[in-house]
C-alpha positions in Angstrom: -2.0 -4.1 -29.3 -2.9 -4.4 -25.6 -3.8 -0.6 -25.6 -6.1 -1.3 -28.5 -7.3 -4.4 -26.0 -7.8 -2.1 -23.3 -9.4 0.4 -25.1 -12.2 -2.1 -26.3 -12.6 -3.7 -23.0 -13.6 -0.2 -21.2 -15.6 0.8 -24.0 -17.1 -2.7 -24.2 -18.0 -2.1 -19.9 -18.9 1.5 -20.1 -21.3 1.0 -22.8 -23.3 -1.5 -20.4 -22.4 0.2 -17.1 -26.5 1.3 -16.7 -27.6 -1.9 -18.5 -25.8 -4.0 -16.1 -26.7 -1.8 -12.5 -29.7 -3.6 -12.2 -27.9 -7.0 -12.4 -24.9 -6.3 -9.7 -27.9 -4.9 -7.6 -29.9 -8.1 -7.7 -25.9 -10.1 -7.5 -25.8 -7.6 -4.0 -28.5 -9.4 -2.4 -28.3 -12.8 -3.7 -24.8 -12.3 -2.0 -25.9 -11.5 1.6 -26.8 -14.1 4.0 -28.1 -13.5 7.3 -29.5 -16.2 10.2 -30.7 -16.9 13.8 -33.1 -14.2 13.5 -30.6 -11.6 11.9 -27.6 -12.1 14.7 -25.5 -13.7 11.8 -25.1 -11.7 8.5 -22.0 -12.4 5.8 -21.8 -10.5 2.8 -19.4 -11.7 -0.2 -18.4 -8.8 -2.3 -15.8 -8.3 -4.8 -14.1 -5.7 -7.4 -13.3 -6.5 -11.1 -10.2 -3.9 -11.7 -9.0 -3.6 -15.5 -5.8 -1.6 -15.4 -3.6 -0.3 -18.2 -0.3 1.6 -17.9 2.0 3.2 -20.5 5.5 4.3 -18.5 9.1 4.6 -19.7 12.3 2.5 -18.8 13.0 1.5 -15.9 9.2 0.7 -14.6 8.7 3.4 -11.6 7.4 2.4 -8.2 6.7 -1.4 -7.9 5.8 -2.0 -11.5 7.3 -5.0 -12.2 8.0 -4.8 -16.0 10.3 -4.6 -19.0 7.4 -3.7 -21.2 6.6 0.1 -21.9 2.5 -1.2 -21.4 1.1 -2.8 -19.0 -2.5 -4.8 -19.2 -3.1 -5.7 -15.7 -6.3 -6.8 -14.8 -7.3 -7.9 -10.9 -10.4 -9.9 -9.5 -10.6 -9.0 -5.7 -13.2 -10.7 -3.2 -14.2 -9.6 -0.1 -16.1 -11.8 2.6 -17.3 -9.7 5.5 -19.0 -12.1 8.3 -20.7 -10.3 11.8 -22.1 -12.7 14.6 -23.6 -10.1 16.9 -22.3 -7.3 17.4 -18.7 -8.6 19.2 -17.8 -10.6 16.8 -16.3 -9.6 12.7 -14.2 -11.4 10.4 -13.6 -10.6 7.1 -11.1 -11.5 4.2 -9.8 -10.8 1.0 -8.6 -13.0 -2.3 -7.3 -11.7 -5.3 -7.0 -13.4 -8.6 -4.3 -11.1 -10.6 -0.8 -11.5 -12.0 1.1 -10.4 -8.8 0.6 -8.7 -5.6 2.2 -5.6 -7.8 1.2 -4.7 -11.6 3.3 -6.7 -13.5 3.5 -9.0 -17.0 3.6 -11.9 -15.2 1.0 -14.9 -15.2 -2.1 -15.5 -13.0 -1.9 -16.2 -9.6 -4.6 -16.6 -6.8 -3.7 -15.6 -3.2 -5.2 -14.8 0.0 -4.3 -11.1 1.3 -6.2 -10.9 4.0 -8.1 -12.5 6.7 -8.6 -11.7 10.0 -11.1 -12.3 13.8 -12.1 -9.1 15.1 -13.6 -9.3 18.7 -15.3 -6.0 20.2 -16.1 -6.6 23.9 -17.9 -3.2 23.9 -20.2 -1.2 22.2 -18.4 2.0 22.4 -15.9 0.9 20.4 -13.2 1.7 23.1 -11.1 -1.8 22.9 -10.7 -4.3 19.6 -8.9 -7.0 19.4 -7.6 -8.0 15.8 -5.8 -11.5 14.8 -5.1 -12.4 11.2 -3.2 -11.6 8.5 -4.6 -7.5 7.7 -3.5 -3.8 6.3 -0.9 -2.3 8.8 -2.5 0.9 11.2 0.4 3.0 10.4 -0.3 6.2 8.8 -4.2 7.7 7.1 -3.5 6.2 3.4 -4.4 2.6 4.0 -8.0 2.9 4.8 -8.5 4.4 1.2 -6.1 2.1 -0.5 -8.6 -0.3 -2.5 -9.3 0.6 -6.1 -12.7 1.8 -5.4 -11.8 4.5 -2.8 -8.2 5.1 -3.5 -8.6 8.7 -6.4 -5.5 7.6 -7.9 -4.4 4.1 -9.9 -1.2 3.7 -7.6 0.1 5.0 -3.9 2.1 7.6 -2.6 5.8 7.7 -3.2 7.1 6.4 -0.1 4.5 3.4 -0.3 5.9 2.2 -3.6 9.4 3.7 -4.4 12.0 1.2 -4.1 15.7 2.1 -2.2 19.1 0.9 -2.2 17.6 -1.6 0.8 17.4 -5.3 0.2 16.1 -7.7 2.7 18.0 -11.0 1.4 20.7 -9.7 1.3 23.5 -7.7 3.4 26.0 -5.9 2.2 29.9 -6.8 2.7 30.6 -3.1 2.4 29.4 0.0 1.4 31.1 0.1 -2.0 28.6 -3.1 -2.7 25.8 -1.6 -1.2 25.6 1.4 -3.3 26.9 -0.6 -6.3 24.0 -3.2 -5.8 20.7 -1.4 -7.6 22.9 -1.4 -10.5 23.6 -5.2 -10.8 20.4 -7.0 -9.8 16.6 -6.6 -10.6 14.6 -3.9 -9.0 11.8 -6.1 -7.5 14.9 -7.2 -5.3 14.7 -4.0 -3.5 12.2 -2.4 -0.9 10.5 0.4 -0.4 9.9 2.1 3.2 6.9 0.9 3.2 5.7 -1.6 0.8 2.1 -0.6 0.0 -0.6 -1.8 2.6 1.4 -4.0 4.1 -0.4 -7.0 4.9 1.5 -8.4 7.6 0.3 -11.1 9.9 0.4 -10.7 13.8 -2.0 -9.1 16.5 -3.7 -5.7 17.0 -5.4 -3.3 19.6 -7.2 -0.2 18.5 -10.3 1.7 20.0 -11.6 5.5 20.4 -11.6 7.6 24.0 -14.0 10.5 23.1 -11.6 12.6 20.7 -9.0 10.3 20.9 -8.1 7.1 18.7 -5.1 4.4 18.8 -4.2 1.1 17.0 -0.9 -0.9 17.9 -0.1 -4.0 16.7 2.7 -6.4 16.9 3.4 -8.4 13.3 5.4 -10.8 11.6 7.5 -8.4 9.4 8.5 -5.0 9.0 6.8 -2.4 6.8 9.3 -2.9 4.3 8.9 -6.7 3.7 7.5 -7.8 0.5 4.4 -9.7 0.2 6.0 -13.1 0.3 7.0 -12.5 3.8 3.5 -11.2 5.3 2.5 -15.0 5.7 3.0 -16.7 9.0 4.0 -20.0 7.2 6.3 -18.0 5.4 7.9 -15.7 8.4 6.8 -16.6 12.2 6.2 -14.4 15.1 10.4 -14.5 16.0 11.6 -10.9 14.9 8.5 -9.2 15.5 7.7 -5.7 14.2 6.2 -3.4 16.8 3.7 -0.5 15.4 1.5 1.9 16.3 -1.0 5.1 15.5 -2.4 7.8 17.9 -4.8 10.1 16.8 -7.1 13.1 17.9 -10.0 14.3 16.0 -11.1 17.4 17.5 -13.9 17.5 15.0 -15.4 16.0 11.8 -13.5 17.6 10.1 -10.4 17.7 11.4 -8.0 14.2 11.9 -4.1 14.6 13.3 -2.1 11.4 13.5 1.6 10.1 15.3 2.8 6.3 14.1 5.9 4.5 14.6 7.2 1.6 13.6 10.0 -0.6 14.7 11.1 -4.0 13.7 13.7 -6.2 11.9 13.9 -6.1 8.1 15.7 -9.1 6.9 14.3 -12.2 5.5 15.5 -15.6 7.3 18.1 -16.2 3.8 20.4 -13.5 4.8 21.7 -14.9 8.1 24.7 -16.4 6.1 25.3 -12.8 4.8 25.5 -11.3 7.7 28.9 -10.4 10.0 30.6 -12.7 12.4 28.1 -12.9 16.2 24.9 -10.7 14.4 21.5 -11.9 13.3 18.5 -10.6 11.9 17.4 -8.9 14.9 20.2 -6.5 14.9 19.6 -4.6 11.7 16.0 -3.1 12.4 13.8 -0.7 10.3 12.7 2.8 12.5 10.0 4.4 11.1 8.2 8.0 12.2 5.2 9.1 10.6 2.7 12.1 10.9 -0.3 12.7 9.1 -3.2 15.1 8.8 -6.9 14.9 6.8 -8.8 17.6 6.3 -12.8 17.8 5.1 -15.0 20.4 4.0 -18.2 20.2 1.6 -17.1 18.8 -1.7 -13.0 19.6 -0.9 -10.8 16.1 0.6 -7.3 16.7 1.6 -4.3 14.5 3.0 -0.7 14.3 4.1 1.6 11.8 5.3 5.4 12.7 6.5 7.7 10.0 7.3 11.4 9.8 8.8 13.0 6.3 8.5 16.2 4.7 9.5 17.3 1.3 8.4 20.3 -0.1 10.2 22.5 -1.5 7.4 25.5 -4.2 8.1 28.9 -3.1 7.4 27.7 0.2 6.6 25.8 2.1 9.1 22.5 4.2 9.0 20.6 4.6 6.1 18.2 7.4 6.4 15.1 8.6 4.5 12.7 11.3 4.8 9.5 11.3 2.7 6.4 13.0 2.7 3.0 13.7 0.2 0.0 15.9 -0.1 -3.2 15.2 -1.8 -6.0 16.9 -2.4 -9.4 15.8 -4.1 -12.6 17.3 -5.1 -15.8 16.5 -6.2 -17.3 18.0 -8.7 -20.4 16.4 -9.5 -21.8 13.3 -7.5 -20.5 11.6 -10.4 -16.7 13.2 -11.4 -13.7 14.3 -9.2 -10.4 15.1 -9.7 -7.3 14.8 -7.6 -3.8 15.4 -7.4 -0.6 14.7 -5.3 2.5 16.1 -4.6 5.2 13.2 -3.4 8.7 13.5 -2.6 11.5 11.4 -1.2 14.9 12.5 0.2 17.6 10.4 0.9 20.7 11.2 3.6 24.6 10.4 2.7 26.9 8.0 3.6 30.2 6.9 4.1 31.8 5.1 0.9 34.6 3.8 2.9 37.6 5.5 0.9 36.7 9.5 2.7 34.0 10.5 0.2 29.7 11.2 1.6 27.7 9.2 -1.0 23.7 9.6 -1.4 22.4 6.3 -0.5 19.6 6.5 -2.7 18.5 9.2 -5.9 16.2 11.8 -4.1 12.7 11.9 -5.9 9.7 14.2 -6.5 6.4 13.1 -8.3 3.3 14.8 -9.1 -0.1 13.2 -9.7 -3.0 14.1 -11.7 -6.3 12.0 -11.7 -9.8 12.3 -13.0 -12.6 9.7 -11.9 -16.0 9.4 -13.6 -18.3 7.3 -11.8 -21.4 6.0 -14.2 -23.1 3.9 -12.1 -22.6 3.2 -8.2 -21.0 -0.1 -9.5 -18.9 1.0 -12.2 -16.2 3.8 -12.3 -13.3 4.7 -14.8 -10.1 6.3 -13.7 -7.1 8.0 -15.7 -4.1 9.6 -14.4 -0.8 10.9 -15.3 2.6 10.7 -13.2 5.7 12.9 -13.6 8.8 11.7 -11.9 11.5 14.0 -11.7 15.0 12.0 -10.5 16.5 15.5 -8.3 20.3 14.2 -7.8 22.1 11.7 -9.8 21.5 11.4 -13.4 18.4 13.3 -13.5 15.9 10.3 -15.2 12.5 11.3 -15.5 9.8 9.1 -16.0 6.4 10.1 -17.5 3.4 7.4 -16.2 -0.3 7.1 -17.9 -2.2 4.7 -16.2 -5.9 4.1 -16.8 -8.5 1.9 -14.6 -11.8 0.7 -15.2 -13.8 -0.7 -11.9 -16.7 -3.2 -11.9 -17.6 -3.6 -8.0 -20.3 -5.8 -6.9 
């Protein structure tokens, strides 16, 4: 039944996509303001996303769902604000049911919003406060619906461990046993898609050179409920950072790391005798490389990870994608993506080396049509191959209609 909804819906929208470009063109300017003799300009902007997935048992990534299909539609809106040319804030809202596709009601929240202050016009200091997208790694500047050629992220944005951040283990018998016995939204990922923590940045270009560091409220692991400063202050901060070097247009070579405290304020009592949060910290390495030529797009992210686990010692991870996409037409391209995940052994406590988590590998196939420059419909297809353990695989079609204005 929702497919058959679905299915209307995007043949409803696609059957007015050139009717309606005329309208959303008109909306464009009706929604841009600008004063004081043009010094002051805000734009409000937005995306209408209308999502469907079909995916086996257990839901893969950070579906949150018990159903085999998946209706999740989003309503994003962008305010982008400029007073001069030193001054930039922007935000974002999203009415949806969850940060994450899931079946459950409608929620409004605000992801993002943020001050940027440019002193200069070369662009070689900016200072960032707010709640905004982390600067680790080359995938989150392409991470919104209408830019991002697949429906959902790379592995290692969305694949949940054996790590829990309200909880500590009291050995390591319970901290393997534990993905077994509680819900899988309890877990985290290494990095929990864009990661919209709050906190402070500094980014800026020297000639060939680029940086961004910023110090924030929560680690790249934490879930969405803990990005908020109301919800998790400035007291175990997370320290992170990117250096790049683009030697030419189209050539761009990144370094990040990350390091910061994982748990959530309700696992103190957990904890052992004399710790506290700030003792169990998240490491996190990353490299990445993008690469442009004519119509061809490619990118790749490698990460190394370490999370420092009570009464059981190091957990580590190593992770890494490549993805390449190309246009065929103005109007169709096509892209796919090669993810995998690895995970190291530990300890069980009674002489045996345990994998702490069920290494991975995924490949993704997309296709996007664009009919409009407002309108664009997306399908893809997943395979998830489970490499140790008990071998689950998991088959994924996911299907996205976009409406931006």
């Amino acid at each position: 039944m929702k497919l058959r909804a679905f299915s209307l819906c995007v043949f409803a929208c696609t059957a007015c996509a050139f009717d309606v470009d005329e309208t959303l063109d008109r909306l464009d300017t009706a929604l841009t303001l600008s004063a004081f003799q043009d010094s002051l300009r805000a734009r409000l902007s937005g995306t209408l996303d209308l999502e469907f997935y079909n995916f086996e048992q257990p839901a893969p990534g950070l579906i949150n769902s018990e159903q085999d299909n998946l209706f999740n539609p989003r309503l994003s809106l962008f305010l982008d604000a400029q007073l001069g040319s030193q001054f930039y804030f922007f935000a974002q809202a999203r009415l949806d049911r969850g940060f994450d596709p899931s079946d459950e009601g409608a929620q409004v929240r605000l992801d993002e919003y943020a001050l940027r202050i440019t002193p200069w016009r070369d662009g070689r200091f900016t200072l960032q406060v707010g709640k905004f997208a982390t600067v680790v790694g080359n995938w989150v500047p392409r991470h919104l619906s209408w830019d991002n050629p697949f429906v959902n992220a790379p592995l290692v944005y969305e694949n949940v461990t054996a790590i829990r951040d309200e909880y500590a283990p009291s050995s390591p018998l319970d901290f393997f046993a534990s993905p077994y016995y509680y819900a899988k939204y309890t877990f985290n990922p290494v990095i929990w898609g864009p990661s919209y923590a709050s906190g402070v940045s500094a980014s800026g270009r020297l000639e060939a050179f680029e940086y961004a560091f910023e110090v924030k409220n929560a680690s790249l692991s934490s879930r969405p409920e803990s990005w908020s400063f109301t919800e998790n202050g400035l007291e175990n901060p997370t320290f992170s950072g990117r250096v790049g070097f683009r030697p030419n247009e189209a050539w761009n070579f990144g370094v990040s790391a990350s390091d910061g405290a994982y748990f959530r304020r309700e696992v103190a009592p957990t904890l052992p005798a004399g710790r506290d949060i700030d003792d169990y910290r998240e490491f996190v390495i990353g490299q990445d490389v993008s690469f442009a030529w004519r119509h061809l797009q490619i990118w790749a992210e490698v990460y190394e990870a370490r999370f420092q686990v009570p009464n059981v010692g190091n957990a580590d991870t190593f992770a890494y994608y490549i993805e390449a996409k190309y246009k065929f037409t103005p109007q169709f391209f096509a892209a796919i993506r090669w993810n995998q995940q690895l995970f190291s052994t530990i300890n069980d406590g009674y002489g045996h080396n345990v994998r702490w988590s069920e290494d991975l590998g995924r490949i993704d196939v997309a296709a996007t049509y664009r009919f409009t420059t407002h309108t664009q419909l997306k399908l893809q297809y997943d395979f998830q191959h489970q490499t140790s353990g008990p071998h689950d695989d998991n088959h994924l079609f996911a299907a996205q209609f976009t409406v931006r204005f």
